[in-house]
C-alpha positions as a Markdown table, in Angstrom:
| # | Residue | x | y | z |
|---|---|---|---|---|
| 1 | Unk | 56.5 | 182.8 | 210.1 |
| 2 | Unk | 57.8 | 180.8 | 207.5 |
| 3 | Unk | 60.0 | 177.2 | 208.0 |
| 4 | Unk | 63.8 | 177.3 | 207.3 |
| 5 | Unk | 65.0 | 175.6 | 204.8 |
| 6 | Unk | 68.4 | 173.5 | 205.4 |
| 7 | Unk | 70.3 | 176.0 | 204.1 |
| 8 | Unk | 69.3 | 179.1 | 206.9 |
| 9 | Unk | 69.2 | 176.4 | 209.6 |
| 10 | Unk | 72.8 | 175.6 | 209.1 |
| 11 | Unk | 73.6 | 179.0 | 208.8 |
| 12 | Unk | 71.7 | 179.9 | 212.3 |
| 13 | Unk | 73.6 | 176.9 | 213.6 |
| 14 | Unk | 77.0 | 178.5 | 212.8 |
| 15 | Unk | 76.5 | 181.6 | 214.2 |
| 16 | Unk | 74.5 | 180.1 | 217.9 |
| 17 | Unk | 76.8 | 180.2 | 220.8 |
| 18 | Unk | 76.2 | 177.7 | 224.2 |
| 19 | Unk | 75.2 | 179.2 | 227.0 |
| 20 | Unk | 78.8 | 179.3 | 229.8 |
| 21 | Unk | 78.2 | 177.2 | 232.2 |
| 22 | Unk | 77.4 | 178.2 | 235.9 |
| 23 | Unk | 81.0 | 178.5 | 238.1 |
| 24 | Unk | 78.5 | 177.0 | 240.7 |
| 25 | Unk | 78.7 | 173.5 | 238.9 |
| 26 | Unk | 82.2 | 173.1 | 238.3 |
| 27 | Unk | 83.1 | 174.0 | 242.4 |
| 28 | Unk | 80.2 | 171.3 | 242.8 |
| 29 | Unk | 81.7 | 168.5 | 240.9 |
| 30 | Unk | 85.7 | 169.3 | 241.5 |
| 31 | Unk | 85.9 | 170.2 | 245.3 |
| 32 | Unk | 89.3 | 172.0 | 246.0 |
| 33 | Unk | 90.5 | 169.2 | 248.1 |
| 34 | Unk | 94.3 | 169.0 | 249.3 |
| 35 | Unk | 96.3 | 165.5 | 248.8 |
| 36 | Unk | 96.1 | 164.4 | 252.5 |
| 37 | Unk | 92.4 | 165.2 | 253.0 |
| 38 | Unk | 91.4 | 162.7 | 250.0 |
| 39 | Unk | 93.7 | 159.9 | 251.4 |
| 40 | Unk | 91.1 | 160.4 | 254.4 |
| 41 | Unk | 88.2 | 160.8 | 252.9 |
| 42 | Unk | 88.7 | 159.9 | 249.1 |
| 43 | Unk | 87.0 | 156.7 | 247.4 |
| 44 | Unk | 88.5 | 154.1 | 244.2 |
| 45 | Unk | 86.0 | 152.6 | 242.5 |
| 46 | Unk | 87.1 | 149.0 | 241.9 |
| 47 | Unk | 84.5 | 146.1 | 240.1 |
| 48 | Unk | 83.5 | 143.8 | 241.8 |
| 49 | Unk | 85.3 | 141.2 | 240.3 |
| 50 | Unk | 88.7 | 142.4 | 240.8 |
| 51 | Unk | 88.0 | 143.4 | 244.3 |
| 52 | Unk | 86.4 | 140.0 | 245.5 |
| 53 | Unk | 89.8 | 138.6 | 243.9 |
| 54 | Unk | 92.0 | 141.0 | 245.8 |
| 55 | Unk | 90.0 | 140.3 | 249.0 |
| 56 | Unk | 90.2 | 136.4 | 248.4 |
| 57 | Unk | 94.2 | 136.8 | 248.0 |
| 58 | Unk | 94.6 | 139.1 | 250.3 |
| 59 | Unk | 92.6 | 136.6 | 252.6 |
| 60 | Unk | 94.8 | 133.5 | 251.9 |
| 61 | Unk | 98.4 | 135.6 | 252.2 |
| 62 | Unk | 97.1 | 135.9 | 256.0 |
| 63 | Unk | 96.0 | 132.5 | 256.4 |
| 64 | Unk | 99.1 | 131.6 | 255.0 |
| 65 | Unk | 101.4 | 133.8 | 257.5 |
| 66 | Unk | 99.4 | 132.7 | 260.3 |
| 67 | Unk | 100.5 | 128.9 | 259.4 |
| 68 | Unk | 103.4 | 128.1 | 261.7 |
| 69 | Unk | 106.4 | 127.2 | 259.3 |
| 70 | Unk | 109.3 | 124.7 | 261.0 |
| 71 | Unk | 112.7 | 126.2 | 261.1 |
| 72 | Unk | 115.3 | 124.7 | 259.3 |
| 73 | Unk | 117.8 | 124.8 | 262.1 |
| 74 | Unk | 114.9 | 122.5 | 264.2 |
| 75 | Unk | 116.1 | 119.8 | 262.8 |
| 76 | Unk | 119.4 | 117.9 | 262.9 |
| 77 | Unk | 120.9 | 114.0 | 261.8 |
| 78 | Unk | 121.2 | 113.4 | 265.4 |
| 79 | Unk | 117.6 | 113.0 | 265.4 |
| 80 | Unk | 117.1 | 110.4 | 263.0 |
| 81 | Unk | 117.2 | 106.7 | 264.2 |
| 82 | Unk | 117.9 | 103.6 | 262.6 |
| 83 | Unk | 115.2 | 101.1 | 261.9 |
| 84 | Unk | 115.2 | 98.2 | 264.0 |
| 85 | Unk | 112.5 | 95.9 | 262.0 |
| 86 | Unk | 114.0 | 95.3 | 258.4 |
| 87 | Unk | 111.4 | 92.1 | 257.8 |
| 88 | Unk | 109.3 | 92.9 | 255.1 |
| 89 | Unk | 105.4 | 92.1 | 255.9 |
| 90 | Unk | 102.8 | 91.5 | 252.7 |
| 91 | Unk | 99.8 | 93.1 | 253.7 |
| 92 | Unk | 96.9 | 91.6 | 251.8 |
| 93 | Unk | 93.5 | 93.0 | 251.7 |
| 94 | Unk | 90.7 | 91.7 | 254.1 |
| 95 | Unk | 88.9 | 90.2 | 251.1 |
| 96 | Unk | 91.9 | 88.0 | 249.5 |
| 97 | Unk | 92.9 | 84.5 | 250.2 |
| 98 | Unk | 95.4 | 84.0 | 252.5 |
């Protein structure tokens, strides 16, 4: 048997048809699956990065919350009091000359 030149080879190319794939494979890789069973069972695939970002401000909104905040109503003028030394001290480092 003789080589084919570029010519034939194109020629056979043309005319060569791929093989259908089995219906096997495609049930394989897309599982009928309704809405509410993948909300169970389904995965998102995140990178790492983004999800060790979400997890870190996810992390600090709960810190956050947990933090007891003061009311504003807790507070009124009635609890403020008036100062009853107005003296001014100077308060000089241990090191200085007095």
């Amino acid at each position: 048997m003789e080589p084919l030149n570029d010519d034939e080879l194109k020629g056979a190319l043309r005319e060569w048809k791929a093989p259908e794939a089995p219906a096997s494979i495609e049930r394989k890789l897309f599982p009928k699956q309704s809405g509410w069973r993948w909300l169970l069972s389904g995965t998102i695939r995140v990178p790492v990065p983004i999800g060790l970002a979400a997890l870190a401000v996810f992390g600090f909104l709960v810190y956050e919350r947990r933090q007891p905040t003061p009311s504003a109503g807790s507070v009124s003028i009635a609890d403020f009091q008036p100062i009853e030394n107005t003296v001014p001290e100077i308060v000089r480092s241990s090191y200085e000359a007095k």
